[in-house]
C-alpha positions as CSV (number, residue, x, y, z in Angstrom):
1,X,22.7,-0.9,-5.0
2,X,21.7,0.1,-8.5
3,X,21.4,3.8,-9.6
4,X,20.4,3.4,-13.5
5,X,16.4,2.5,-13.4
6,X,17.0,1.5,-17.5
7,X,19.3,-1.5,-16.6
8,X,16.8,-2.6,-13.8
9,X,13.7,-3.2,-16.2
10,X,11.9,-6.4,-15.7
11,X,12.3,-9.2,-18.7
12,X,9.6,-7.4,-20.9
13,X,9.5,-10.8,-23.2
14,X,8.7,-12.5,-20.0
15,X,5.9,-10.3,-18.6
16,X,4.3,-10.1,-21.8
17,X,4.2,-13.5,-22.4
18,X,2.1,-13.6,-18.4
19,X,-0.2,-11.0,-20.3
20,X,-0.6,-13.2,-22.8
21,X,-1.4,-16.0,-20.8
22,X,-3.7,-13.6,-18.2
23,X,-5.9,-12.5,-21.4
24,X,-6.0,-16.2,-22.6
25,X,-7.8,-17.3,-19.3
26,X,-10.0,-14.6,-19.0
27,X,-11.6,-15.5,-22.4
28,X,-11.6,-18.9,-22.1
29,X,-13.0,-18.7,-18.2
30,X,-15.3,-15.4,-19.7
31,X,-14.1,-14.0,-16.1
32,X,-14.7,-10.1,-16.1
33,X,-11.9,-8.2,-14.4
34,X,-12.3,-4.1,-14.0
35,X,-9.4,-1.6,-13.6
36,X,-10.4,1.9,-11.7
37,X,-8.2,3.7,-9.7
38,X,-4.8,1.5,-9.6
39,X,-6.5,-1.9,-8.7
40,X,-7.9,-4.0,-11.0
41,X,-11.1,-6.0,-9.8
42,X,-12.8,-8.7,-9.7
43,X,-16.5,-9.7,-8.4
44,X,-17.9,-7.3,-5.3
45,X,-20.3,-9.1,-5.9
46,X,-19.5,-12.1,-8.8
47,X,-21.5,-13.0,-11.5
48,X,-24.7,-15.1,-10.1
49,X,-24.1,-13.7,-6.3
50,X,-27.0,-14.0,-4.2
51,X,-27.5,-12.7,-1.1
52,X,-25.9,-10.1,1.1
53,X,-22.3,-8.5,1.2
54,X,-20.0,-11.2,3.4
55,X,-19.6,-9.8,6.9
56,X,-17.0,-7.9,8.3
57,X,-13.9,-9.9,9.0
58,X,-14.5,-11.8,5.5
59,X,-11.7,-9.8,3.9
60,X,-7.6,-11.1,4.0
61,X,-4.7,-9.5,2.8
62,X,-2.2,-11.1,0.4
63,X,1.1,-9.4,0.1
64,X,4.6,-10.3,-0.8
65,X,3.5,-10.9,-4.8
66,X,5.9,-10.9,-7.2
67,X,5.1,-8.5,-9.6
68,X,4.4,-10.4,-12.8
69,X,2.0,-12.5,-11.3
70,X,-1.7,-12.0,-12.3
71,X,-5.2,-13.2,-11.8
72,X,-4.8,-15.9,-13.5
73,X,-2.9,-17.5,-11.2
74,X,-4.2,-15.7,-8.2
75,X,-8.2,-16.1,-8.5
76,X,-7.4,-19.8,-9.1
77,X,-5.4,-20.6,-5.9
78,X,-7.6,-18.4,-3.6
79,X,-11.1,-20.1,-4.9
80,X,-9.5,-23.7,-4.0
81,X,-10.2,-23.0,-0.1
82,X,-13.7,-20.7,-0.3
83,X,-16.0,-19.0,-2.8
84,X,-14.8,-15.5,-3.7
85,X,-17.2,-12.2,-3.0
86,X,-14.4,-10.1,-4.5
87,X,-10.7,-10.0,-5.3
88,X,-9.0,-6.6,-5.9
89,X,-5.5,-6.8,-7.4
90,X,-3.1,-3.3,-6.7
91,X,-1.4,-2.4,-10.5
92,X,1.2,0.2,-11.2
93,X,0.8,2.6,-14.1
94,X,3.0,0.1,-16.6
95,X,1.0,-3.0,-16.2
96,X,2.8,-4.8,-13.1
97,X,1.5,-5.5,-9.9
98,X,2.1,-3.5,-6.7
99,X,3.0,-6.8,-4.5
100,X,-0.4,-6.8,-2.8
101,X,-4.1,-7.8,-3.3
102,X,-7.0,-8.3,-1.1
103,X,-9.7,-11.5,-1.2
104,X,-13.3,-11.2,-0.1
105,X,-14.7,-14.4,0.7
106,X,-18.6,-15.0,1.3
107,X,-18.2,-16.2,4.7
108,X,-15.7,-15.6,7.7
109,X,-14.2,-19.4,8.2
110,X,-13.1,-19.3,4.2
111,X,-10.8,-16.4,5.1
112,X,-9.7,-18.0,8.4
113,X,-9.0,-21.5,5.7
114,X,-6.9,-19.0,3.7
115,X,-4.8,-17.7,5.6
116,X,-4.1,-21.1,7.6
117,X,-3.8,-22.8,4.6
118,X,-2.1,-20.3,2.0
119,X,0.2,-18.2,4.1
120,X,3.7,-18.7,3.3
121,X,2.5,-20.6,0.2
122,X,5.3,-20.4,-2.4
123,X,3.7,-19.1,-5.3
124,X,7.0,-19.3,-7.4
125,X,9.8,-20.9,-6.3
126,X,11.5,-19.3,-3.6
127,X,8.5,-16.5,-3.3
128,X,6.2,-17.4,-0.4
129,X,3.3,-15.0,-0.2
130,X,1.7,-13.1,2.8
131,X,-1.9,-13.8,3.6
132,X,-3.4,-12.4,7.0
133,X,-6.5,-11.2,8.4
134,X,-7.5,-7.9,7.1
135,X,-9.0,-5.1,9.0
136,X,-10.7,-2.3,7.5
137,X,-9.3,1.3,8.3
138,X,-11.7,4.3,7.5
139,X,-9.1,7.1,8.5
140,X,-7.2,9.3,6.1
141,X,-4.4,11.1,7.4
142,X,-2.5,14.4,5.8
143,X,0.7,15.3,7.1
144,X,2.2,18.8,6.0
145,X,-0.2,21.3,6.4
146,X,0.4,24.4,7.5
147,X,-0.5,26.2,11.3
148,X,-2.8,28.7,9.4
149,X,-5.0,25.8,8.2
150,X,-8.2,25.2,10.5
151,X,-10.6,22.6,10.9
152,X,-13.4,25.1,9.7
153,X,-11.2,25.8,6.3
154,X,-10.4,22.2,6.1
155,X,-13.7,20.1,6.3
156,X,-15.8,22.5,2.7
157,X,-13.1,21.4,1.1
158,X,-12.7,17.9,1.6
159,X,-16.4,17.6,1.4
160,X,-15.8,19.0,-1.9
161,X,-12.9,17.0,-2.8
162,X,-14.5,13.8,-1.4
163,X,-17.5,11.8,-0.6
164,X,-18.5,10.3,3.5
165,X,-16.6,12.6,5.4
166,X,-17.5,12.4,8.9
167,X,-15.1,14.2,10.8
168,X,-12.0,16.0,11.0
169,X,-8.9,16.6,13.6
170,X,-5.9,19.0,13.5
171,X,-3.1,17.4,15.3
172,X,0.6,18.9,15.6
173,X,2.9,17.5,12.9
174,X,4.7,14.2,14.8
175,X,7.5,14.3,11.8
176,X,7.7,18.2,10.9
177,X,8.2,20.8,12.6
178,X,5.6,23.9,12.4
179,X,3.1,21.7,10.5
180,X,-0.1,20.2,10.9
181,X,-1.5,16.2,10.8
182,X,-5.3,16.2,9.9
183,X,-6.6,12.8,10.8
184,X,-9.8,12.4,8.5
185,X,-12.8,9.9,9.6
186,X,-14.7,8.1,6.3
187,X,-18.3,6.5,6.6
188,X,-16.3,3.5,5.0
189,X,-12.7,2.1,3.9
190,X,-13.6,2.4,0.2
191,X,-14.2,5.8,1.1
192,X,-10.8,6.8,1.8
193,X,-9.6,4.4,-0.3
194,X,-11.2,6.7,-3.2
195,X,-10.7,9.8,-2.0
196,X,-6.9,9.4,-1.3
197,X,-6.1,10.6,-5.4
198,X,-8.7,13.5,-4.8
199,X,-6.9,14.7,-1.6
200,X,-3.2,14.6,-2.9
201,X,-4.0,16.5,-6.2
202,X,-6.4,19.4,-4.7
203,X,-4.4,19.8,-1.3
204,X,-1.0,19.4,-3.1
205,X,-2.4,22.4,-5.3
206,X,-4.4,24.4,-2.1
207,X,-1.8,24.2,-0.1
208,X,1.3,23.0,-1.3
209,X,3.6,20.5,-2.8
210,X,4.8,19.1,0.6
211,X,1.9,17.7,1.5
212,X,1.5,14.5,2.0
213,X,-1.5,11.8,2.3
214,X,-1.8,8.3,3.8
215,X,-4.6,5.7,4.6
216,X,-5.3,3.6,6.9
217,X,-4.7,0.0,5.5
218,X,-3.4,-3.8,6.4
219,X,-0.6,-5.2,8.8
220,X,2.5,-3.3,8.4
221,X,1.7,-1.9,5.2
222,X,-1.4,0.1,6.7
223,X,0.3,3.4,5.6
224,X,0.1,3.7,2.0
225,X,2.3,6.2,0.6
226,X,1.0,8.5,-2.2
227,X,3.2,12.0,-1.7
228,X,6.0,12.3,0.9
229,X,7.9,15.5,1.4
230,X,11.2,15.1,2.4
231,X,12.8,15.6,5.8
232,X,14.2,14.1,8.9
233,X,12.0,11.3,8.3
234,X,14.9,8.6,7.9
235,X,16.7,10.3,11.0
236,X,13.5,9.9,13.0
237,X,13.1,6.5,12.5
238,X,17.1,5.6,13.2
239,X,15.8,7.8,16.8
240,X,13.3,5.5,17.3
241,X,15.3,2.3,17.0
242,X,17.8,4.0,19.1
243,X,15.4,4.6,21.7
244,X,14.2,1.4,21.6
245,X,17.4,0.2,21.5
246,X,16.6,-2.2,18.4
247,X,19.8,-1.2,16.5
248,X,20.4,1.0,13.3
249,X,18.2,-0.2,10.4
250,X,20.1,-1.3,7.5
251,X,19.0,-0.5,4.3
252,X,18.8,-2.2,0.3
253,X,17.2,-0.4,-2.9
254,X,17.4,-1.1,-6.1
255,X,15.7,0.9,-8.8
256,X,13.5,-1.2,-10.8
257,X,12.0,0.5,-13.4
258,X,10.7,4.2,-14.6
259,X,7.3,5.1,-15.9
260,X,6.2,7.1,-18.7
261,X,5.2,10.2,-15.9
262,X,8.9,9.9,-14.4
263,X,8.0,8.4,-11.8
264,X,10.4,5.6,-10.0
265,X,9.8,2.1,-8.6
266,X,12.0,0.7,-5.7
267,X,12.5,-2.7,-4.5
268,X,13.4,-2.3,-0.7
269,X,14.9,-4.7,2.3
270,X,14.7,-3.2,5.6
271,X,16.6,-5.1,8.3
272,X,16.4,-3.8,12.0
273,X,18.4,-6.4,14.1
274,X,16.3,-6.4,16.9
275,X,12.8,-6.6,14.8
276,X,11.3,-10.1,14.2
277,X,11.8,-9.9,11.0
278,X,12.6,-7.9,7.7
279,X,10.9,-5.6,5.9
280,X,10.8,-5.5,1.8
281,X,8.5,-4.6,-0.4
282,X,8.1,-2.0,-3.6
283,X,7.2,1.8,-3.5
284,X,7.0,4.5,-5.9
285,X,9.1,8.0,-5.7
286,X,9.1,11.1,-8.0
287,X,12.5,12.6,-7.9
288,X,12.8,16.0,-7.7
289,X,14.6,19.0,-9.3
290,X,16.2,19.4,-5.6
291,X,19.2,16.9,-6.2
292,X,19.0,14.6,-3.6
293,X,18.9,11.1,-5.0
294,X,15.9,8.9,-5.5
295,X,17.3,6.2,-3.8
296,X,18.0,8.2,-0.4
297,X,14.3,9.6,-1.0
298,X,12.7,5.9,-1.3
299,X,14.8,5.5,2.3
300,X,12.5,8.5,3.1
301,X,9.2,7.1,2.2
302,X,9.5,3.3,3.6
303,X,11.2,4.7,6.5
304,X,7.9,6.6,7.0
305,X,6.2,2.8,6.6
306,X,8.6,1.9,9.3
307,X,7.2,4.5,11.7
308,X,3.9,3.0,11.7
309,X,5.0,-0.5,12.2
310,X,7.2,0.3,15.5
311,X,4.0,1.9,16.4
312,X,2.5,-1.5,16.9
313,X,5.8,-3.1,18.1
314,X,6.6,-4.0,21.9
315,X,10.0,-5.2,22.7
316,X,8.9,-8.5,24.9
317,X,9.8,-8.7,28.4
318,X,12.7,-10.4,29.6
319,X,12.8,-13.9,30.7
């Protein structure tokens, strides 16, 4: 385990020179890519797109990424098996990627060619990538709020706050005690999607700092974590696997870099021995002026992830 982010930065000579070559091909291929709220885009719909938006189930999910990989590699490899509606690429605040994207193709059976064809493709050596089936979540859910708050206090504001609200619940806090889960229902994903930075800035300020704001999203990455107060959360989960008696999970983290707003990125390997496989990936933290150290508060926030992957999981049946 590392504890200094400064010795943990990526090769900056070797990232910029993938910048390089990103900004070559987009103005030799005249591609147009867009960057709004920490993914940057392409198509939805492309240049000389006629007809309607694909159907639902037109959509996959790529994860596993390494981080200074970039459209110019991506678009490429996932136009050779379908025509692209739309490809949205997840970047941090200092330029990298966040390990996961998401295709739109203009028909159902080019996803389905995608995934068969490019899951577990090694897009460097020794990196295959993740590519499934992607479902569209239009829930929003915001743990930490406190008993007082009410459905009727609850919905002005995040009408205000947001746009397609459709309904809101009040549920009793499954990870804190004396606090409240509000599970909020969007007329679309892009919806929540957009109004997840609205929601953790005006409840954070409303209600307070320990609140904390996920949406719904793909495989077992469908909680994406944008605040997390800390708690038992890490004790929970080893609960859980007790319970479920999948053995302790074992933990990695390594601090890989620090941007300019202080904010910390984490590599993470997650190994329950009874799960079918690992769990890695990268998250963001913000320490805090509390003490307790930003690598045991990363174990927090993918333990979290964790939670809502053993959701899903059955143990099979014997024989």
């Amino acid at each position: 385990r590392q504890s200094r982010c400064d010795s943990e930065l990526p090769n900056e000579e070797v990232n910029q020179a993938k910048k390089t070559a990103l900004l070559a091909w987009v103005e030799e291929t005249g591609i147009k890519l867009v960057q709004i709220n920490g993914q940057r885009k392409y198509g939805g719909p492309p240049p000389g797109w006629t007809g309607s938006v694909p159907p639902p189930g037109s959509e996959i999910f790529i994860g596993k990424i390494p981080q200074d990989i970039y459209e110019d590699k991506l678009i490429p490899l996932f136009q050779s098996v379908g025509r692209l509606y739309e490809f949205r690429l997840m970047m941090t605040f200092s330029g990298l990627n966040r390990g996961f994207a998401y295709a739109k193709y203009a028909n159902r059976r080019s996803a389905q060619d995608a995934i068969a064809v490019l899951n577990a493709f090694e897009i460097q050596a020794g990196h295959p990538i993740l590519v499934c089936r992607s479902t569209d979540k239009c829930e929003l859910s915001i743990d930490g709020l406190s008993l007082s708050v009410r459905e009727g206090h609850l919905i002005p504001m995040l009408q205000e706050l947001t746009a397609g609200v459709l309904s809101v619940s009040l549920h009793p806090s499954p990870f804190r005690r004396e606090r409240q889960l509000a599970e909020v229902k969007y007329s679309s994903h892009q919806a929540a999607a957009i109004a997840r930075k609205a929601l953790v800035e005006g409840l954070s300020h409303k209600y307070s700092s320990k609140v904390s704001c996920t949406v719904g999203n793909r495989g077992w990455e469908h909680g994406v974590q944008l605040a997390l107060h800390l708690g038992s959360v890490l004790d929970y989960l080893n609960l859980q696997c007790k319970e479920r008696q999948l053995g302790l999970p074992v933990f990695l983290t390594k601090c890989m870099q620090k941007n300019p707003e202080g904010w910390l990125q984490f590599w993470y390997q997650v190994v329950i021995p009874k799960y079918p496989s690992p769990f890695s990936g990268f998250i963001w933290i913000k320490p805090e002026r509390s003490g307790l150290e930003a690598h045991e508060k990363a174990k927090n926030a993918v333990a979290l992830q964790l939670l809502k992957a053993l959701g899903k999981f059955r143990i099979p049946a014997a024989g």
